[in-house]
FIKOLZA-1660 file (N, C-alpha, C; in steps of 0.1 Angstrom, whole numbers, plus 5000, padded with zeros to 4 digits):
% residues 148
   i   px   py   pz ch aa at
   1 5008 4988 5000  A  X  N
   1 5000 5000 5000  A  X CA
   1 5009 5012 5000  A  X  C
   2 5021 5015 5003  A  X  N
   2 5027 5024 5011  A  X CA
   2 5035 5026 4990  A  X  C
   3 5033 5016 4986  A  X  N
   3 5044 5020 4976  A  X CA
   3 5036 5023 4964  A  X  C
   4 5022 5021 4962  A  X  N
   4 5011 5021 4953  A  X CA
   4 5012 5039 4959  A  X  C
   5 5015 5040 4971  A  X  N
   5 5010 5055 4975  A  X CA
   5 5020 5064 4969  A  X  C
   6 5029 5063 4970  A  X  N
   6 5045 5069 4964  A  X CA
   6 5047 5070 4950  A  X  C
   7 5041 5059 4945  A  X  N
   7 5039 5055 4925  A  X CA
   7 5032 5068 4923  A  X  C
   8 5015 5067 4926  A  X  N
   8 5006 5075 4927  A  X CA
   8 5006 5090 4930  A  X  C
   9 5015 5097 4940  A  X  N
   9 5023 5105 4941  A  X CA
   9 5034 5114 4931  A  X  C
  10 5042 5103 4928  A  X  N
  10 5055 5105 4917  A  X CA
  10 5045 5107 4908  A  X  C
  11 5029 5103 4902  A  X  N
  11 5030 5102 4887  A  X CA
  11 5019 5119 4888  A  X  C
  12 5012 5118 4901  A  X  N
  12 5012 5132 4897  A  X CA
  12 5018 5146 4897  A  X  C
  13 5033 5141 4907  A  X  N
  13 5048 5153 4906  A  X CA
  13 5047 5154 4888  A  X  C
  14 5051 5145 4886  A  X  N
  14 5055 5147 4869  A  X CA
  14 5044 5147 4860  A  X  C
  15 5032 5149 4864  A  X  N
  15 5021 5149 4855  A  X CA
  15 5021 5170 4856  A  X  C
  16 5025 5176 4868  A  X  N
  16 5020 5188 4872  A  X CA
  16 5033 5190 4866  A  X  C
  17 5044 5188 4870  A  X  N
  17 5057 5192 4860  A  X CA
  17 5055 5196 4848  A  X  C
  18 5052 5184 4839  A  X  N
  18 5048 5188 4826  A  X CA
  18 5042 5194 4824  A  X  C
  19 5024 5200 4827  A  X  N
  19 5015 5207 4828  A  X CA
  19 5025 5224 4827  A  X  C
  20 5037 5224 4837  A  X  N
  20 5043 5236 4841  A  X CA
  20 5051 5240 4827  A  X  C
  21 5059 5229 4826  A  X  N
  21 5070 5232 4811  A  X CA
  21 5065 5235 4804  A  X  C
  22 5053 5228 4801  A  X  N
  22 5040 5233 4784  A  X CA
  22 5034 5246 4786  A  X  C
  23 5031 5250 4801  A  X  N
  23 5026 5262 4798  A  X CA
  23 5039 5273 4795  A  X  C
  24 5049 5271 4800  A  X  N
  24 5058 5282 4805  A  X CA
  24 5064 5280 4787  A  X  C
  25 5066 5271 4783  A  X  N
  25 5069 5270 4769  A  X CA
  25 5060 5279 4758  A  X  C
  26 5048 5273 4762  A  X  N
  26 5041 5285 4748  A  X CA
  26 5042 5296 4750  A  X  C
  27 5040 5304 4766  A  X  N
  27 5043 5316 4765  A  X CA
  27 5055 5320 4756  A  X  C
  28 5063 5314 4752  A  X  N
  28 5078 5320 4748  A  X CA
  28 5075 5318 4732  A  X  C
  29 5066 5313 4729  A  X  N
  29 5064 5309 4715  A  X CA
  29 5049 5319 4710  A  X  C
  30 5052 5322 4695  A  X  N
  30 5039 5331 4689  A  X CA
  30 5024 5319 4693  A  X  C
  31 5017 5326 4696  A  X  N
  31 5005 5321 4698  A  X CA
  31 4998 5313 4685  A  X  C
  32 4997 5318 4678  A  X  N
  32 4991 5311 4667  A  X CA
  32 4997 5316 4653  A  X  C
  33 4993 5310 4644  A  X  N
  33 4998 5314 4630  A  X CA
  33 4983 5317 4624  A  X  C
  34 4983 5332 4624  A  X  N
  34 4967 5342 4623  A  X CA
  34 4969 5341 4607  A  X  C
  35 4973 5338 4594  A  X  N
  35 4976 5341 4579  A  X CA
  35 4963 5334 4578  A  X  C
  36 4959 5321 4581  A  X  N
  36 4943 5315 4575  A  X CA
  36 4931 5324 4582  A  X  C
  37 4938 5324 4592  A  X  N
  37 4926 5335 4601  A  X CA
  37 4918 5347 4594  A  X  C
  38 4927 5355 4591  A  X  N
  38 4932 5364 4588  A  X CA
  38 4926 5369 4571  A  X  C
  39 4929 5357 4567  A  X  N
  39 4921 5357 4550  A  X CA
  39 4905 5352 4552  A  X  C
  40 4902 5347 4564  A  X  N
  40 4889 5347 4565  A  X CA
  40 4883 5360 4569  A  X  C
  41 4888 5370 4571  A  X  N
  41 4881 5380 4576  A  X CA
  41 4871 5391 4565  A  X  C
  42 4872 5387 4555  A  X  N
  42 4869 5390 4542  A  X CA
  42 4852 5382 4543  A  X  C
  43 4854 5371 4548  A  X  N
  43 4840 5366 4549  A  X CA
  43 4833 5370 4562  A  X  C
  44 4837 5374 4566  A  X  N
  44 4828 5380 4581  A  X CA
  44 4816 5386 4580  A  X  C
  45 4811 5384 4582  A  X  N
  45 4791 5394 4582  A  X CA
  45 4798 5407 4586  A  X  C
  46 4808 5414 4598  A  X  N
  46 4807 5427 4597  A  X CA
  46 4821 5431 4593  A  X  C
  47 4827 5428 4580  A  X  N
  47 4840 5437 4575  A  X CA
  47 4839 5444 4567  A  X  C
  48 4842 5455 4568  A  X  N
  48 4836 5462 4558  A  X CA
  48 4844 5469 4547  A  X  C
  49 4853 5464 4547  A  X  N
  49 4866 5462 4535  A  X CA
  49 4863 5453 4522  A  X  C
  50 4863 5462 4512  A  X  N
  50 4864 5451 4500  A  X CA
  50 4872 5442 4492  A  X  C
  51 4872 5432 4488  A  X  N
  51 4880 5424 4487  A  X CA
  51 4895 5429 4477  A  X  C
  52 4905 5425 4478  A  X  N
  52 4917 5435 4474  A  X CA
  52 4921 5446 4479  A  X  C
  53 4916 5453 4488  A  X  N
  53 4919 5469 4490  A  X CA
  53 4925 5465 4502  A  X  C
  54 4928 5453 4510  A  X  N
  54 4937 5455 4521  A  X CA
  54 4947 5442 4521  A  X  C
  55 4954 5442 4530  A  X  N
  55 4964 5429 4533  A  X CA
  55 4967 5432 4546  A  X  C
  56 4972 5421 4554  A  X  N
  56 4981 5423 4567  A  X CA
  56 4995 5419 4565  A  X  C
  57 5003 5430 4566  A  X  N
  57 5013 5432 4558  A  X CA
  57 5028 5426 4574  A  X  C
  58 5026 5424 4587  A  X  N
  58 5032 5421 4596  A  X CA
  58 5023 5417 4611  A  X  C
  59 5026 5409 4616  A  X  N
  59 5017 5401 4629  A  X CA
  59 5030 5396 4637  A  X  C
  60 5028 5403 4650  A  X  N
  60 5042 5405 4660  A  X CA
  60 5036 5400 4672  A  X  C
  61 5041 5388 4679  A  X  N
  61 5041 5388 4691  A  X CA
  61 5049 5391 4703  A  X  C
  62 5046 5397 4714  A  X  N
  62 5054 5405 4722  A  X CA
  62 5051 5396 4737  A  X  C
  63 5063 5389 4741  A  X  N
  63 5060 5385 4758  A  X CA
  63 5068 5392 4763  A  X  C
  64 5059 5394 4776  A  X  N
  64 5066 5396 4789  A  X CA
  64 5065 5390 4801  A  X  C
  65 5067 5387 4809  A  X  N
  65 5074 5376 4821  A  X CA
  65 5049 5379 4824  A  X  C
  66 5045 5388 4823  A  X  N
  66 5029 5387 4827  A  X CA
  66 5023 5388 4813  A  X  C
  67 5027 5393 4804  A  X  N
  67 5019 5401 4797  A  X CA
  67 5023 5394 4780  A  X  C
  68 5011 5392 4773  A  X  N
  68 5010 5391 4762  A  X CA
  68 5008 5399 4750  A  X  C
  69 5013 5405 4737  A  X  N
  69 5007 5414 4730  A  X CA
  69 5008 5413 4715  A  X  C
  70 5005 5416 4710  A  X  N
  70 4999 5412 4692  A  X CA
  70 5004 5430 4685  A  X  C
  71 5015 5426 4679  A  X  N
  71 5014 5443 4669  A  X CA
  71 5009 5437 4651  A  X  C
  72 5000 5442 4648  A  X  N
  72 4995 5441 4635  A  X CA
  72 5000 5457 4626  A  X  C
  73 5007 5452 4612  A  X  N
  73 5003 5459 4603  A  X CA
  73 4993 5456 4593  A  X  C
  74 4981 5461 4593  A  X  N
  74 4974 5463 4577  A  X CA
  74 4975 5474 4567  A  X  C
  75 4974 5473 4555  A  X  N
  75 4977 5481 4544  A  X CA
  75 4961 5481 4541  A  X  C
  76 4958 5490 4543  A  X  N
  76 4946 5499 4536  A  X CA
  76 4943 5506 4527  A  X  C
  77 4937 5503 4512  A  X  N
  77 4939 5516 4504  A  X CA
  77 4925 5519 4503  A  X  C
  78 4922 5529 4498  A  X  N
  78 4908 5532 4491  A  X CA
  78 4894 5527 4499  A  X  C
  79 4897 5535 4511  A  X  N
  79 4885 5535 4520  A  X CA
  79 4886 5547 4531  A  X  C
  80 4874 5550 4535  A  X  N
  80 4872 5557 4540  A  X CA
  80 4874 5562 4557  A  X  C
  81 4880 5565 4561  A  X  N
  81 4877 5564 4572  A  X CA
  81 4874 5557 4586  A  X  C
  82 4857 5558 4586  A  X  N
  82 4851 5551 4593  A  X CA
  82 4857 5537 4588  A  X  C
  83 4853 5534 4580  A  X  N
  83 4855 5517 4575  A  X CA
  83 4869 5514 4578  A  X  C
  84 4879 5518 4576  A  X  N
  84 4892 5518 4581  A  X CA
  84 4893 5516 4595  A  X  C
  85 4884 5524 4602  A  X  N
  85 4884 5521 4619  A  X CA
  85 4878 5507 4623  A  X  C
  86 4867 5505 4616  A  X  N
  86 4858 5498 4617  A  X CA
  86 4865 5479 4614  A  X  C
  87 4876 5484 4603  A  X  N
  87 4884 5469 4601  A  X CA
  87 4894 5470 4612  A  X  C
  88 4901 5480 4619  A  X  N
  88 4909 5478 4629  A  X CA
  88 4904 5474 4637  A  X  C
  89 4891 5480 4643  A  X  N
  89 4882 5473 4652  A  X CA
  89 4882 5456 4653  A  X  C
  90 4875 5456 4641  A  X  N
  90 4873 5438 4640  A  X CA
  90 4887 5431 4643  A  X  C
  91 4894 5435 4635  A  X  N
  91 4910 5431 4634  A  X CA
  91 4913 5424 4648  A  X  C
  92 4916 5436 4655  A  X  N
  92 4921 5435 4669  A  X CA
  92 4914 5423 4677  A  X  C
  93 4897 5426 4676  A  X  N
  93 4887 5418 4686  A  X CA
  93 4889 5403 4682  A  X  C
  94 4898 5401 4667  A  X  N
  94 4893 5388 4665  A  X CA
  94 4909 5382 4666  A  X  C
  95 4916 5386 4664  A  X  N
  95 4934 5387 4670  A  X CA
  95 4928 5380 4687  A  X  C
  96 4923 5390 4695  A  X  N
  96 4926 5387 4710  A  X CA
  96 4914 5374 4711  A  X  C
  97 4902 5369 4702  A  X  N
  97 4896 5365 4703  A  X CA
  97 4903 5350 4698  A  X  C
  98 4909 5344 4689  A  X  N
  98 4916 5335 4688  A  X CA
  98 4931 5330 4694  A  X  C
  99 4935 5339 4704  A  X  N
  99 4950 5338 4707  A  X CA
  99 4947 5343 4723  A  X  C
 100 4961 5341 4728  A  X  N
 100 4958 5347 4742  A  X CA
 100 4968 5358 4747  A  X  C
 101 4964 5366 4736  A  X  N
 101 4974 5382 4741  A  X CA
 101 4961 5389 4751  A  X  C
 102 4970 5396 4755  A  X  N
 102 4962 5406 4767  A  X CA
 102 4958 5421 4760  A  X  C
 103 4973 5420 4749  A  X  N
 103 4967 5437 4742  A  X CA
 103 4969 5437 4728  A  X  C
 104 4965 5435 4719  A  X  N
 104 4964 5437 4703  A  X CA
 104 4967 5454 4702  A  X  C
 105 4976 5459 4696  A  X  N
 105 4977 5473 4687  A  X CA
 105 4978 5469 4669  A  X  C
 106 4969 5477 4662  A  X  N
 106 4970 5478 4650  A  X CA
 106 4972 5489 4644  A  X  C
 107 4980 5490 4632  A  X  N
 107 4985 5501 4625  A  X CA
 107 4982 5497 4608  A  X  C
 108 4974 5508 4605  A  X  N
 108 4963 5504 4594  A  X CA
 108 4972 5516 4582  A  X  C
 109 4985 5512 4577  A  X  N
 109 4988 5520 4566  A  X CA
 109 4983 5524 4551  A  X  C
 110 4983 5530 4542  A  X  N
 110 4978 5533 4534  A  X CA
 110 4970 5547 4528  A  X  C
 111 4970 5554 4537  A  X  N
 111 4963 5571 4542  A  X CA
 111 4972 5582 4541  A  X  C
 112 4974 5587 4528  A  X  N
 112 4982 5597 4524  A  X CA
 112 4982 5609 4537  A  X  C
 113 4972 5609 4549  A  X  N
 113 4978 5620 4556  A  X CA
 113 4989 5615 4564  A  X  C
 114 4990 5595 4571  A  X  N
 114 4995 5592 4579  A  X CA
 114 4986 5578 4585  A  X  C
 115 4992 5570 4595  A  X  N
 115 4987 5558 4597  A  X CA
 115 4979 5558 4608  A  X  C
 116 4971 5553 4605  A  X  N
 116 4954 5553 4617  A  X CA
 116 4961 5543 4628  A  X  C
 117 4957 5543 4641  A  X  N
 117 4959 5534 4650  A  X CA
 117 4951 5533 4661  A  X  C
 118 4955 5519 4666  A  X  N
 118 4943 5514 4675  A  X CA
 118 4947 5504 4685  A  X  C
 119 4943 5506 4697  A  X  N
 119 4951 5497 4706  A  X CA
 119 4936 5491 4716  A  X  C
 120 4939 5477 4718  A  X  N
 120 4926 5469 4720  A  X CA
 120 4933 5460 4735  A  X  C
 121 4927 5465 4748  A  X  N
 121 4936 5458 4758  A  X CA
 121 4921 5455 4764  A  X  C
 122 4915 5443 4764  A  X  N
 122 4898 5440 4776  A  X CA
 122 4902 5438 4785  A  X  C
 123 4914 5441 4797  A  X  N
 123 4915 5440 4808  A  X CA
 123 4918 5458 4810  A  X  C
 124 4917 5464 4804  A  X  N
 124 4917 5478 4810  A  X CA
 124 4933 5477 4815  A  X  C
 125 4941 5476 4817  A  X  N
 125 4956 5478 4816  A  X CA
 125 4968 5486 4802  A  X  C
 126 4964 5484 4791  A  X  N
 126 4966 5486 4786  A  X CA
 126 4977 5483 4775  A  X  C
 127 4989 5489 4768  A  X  N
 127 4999 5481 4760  A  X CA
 127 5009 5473 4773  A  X  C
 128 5013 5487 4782  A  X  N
 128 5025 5484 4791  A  X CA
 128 5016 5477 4800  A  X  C
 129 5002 5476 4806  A  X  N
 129 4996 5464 4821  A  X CA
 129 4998 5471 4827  A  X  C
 130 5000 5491 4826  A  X  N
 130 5001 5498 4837  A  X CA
 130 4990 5511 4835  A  X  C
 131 4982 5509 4824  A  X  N
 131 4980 5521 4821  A  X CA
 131 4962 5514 4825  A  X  C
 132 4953 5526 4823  A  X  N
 132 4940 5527 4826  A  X CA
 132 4938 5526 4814  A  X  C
 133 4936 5522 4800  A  X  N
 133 4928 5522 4790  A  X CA
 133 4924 5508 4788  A  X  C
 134 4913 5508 4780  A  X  N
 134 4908 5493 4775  A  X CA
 134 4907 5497 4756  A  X  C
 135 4905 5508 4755  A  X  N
 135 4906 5508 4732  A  X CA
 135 4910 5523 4731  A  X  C
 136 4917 5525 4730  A  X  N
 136 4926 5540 4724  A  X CA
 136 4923 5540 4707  A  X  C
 137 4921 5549 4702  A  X  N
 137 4926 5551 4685  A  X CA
 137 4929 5566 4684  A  X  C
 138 4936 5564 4674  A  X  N
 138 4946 5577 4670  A  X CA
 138 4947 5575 4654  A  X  C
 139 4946 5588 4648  A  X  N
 139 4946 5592 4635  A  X CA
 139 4947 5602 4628  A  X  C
 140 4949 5602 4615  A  X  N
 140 4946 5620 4607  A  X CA
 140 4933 5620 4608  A  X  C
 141 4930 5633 4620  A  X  N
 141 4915 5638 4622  A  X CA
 141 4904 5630 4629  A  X  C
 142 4912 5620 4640  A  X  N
 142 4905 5611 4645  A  X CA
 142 4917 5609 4662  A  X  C
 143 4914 5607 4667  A  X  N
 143 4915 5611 4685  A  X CA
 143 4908 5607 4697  A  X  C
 144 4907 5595 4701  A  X  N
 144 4897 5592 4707  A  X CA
 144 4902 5581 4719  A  X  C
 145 4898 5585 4731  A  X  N
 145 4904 5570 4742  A  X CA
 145 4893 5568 4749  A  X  C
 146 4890 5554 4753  A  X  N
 146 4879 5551 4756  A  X CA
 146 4884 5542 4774  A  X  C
 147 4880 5548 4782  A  X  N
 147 4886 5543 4795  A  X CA
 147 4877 5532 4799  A  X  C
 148 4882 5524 4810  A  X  N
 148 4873 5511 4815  A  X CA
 148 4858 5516 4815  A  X  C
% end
């Protein structure tokens, strides 16, 4: 009995070991490979981008010993505005929605005044995990922070 107890023991030391290595390992590794993801967004009920006028041109993952983060480039041409915000929007929600970053920033190039941006953190911490925001965007003629 005494050695069925020690087996039973030992097999869940190294059952929780491994559990530890696998987690502490993916953190150090990109979360997913978003490029299939990514070409599906084109089919989404709300994207409001037409087919050809954009690409995601760079997908960055950022760890820190707490903190997980996603930097996106998209190339945007020949849209408006709104609609431009509106694909950063989605972008980011569906980045943090399949992967497990804590803050998505996207940077939407292609806007002759300059590059629209948008930072998407749902724990209200923000890029650095020190700040009070939960969705910031910044732009030519656009300025907006949206606190918890």
């Amino acid at each position: 009995m005494n050695l069925l107890f020690w087996a039973g023991l030992f097999i869940i030391a190294v059952a929780a070991g491994l559990q530890w290595w696998h987690h502490q390992r993916s953190k150090d590794r990109p979360q997913d490979d978003l490029s299939e993801r990514t070409l599906t967004l084109a089919d989404h009920r709300d994207w409001p981008l037409k087919p050809g006028t954009w690409s995601v041109s760079d997908v960055a993952f950022l760890t820190a010993t707490d903190r997980i983060r996603a930097a996106v480039r998209i190339q945007i041409d020949d849209s408006a505005g709104r609609r431009r915000q509106k694909a950063m929007e989605l972008l980011a929600r569906e980045i943090y929605r399949h992967t497990e970053v804590q803050a998505v920033f996207v940077e939407a190039t292609g806007n002759a005044e300059g590059p629209d941006l948008y930072l998407f953190a749902t724990d209200g911490r923000g890029w650095w995990g020190q700040e009070m925001i939960s969705t910031a965007a910044a732009g030519p003629g656009l300025i907006s922070r949206r606190h918890r």
